[in-house]
C-alpha positions as CSV (number, residue, x, y, z in Angstrom):
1,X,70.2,123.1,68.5
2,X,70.6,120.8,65.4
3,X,66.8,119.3,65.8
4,X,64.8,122.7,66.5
5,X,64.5,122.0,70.2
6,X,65.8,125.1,72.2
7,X,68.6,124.5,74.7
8,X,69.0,126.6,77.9
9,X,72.4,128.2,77.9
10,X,73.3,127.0,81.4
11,X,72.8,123.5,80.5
12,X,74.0,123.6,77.1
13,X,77.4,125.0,78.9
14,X,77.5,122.4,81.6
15,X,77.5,119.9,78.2
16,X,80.3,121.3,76.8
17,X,82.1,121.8,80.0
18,X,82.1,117.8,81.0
19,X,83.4,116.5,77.4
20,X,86.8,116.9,78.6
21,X,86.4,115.0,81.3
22,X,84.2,112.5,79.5
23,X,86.5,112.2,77.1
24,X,89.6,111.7,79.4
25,X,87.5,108.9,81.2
26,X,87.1,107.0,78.0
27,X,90.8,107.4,77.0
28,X,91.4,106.3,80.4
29,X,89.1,103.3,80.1
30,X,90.6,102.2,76.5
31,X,94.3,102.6,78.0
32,X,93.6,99.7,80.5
33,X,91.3,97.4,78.9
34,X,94.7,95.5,77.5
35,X,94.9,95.0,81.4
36,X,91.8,92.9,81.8
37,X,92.0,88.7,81.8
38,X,88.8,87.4,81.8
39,X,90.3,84.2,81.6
40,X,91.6,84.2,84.6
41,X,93.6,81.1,85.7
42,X,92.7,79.1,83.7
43,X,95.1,81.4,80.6
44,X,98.2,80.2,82.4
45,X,100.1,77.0,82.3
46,X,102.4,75.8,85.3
47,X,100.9,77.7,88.1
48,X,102.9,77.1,91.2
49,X,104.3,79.2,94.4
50,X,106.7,81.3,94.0
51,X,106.3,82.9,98.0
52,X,106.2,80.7,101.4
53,X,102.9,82.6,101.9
54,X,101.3,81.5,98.6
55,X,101.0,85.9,98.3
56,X,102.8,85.4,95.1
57,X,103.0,82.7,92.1
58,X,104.9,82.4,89.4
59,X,103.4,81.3,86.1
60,X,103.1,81.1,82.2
61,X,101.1,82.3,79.7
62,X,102.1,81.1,76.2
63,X,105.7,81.6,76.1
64,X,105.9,84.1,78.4
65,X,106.6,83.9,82.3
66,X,104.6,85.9,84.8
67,X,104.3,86.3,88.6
68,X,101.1,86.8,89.8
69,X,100.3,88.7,92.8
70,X,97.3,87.3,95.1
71,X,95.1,89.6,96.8
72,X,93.1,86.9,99.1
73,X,90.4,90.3,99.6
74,X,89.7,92.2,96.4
75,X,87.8,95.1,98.3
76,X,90.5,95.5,100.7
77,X,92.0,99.3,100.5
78,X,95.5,98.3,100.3
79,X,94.5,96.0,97.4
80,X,92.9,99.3,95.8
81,X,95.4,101.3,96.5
82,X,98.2,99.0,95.4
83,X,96.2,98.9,91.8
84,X,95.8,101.9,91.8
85,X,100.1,102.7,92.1
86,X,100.6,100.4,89.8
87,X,98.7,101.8,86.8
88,X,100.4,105.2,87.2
89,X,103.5,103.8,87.5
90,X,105.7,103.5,85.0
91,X,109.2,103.2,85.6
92,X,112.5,100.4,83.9
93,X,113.6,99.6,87.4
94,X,109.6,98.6,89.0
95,X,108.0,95.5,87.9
96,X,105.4,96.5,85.9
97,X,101.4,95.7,85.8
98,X,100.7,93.1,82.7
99,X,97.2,92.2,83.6
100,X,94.4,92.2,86.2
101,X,92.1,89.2,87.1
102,X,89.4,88.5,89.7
103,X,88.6,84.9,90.8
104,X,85.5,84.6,93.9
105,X,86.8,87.5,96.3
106,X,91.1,87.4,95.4
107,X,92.3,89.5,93.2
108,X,95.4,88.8,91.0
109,X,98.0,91.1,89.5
110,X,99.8,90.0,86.4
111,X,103.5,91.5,86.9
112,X,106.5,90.9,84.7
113,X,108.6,87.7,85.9
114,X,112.2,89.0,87.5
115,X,114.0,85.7,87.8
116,X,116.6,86.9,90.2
117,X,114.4,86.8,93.9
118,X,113.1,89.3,95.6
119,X,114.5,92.5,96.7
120,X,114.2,91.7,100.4
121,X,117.0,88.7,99.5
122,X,119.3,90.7,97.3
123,X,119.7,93.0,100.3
124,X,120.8,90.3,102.8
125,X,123.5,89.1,100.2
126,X,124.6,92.3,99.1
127,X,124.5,94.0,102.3
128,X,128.4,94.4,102.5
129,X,129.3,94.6,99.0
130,X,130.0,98.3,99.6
131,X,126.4,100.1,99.1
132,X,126.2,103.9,99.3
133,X,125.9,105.3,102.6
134,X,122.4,106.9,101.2
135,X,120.6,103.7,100.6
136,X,122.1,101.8,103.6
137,X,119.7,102.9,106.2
138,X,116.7,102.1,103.3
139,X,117.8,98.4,103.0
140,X,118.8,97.9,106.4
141,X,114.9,98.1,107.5
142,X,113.7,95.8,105.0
């Protein structure tokens, strides 16, 4: 190698071979470090419920308004797992992930604010208004 030192071929390989994914892991990293409040709630400004269960707030950071998701567990799989769906997805009709934050054990997702109410109540008003036969079964168990 560059400093004299001889280099077994194997290992030398093996080296080469993890890069990629070395380099894939950082990318990954840099990609959602823009997620990250350290702040936590103390960045926002009128904090208040948004949900009877207190599951979801609504709140404002500068001029912008944001509903937080509360995870009461932050180890909890479906916590995990729900992070985890909504880093890879990316889609203009799904609320998507602003920011992360961890206060004691909850865990808070920073989603973009939709102003109309929730999906679950657009379906019970809507219900009639002549939906496709496809989707009718979908919203009927919601």
């Amino acid at each position: 190698d560059e400093d004299g030192q001889r280099t077994e071929p194997a290992k030398a390989a093996s080296k080469s071979d993890d890069a990629p994914r070395q380099l894939a892991q950082a990318e990954k990293e840099e990609d959602e470090s823009h997620l990250a409040r350290p702040e936590g709630l103390s960045g926002y400004s009128d904090v208040r419920d948004a949900s009877p269960s207190g599951h979801v707030l609504v709140a404002r950071r500068d001029s912008t308004t944001f509903a937080l998701k509360v995870h009461f567990d932050s180890k909890a799989a479906s916590c995990q797992r729900e992070l985890r769906a909504l880093k890879a997805l990316r889609h203009g009709s799904i609320s998507s992930l602003q920011g992360v934050f961890q206060t004691g054990s909850s865990m808070y997702f920073e989603l973009a604010w939709c102003a109309g109410g929730t999906l679950e109540a657009w379906c019970k008003q809507n219900m009639d208004a002549g939906i496709s036969v496809d989707v009718e079964p979908f919203l009927r168990c919601l």
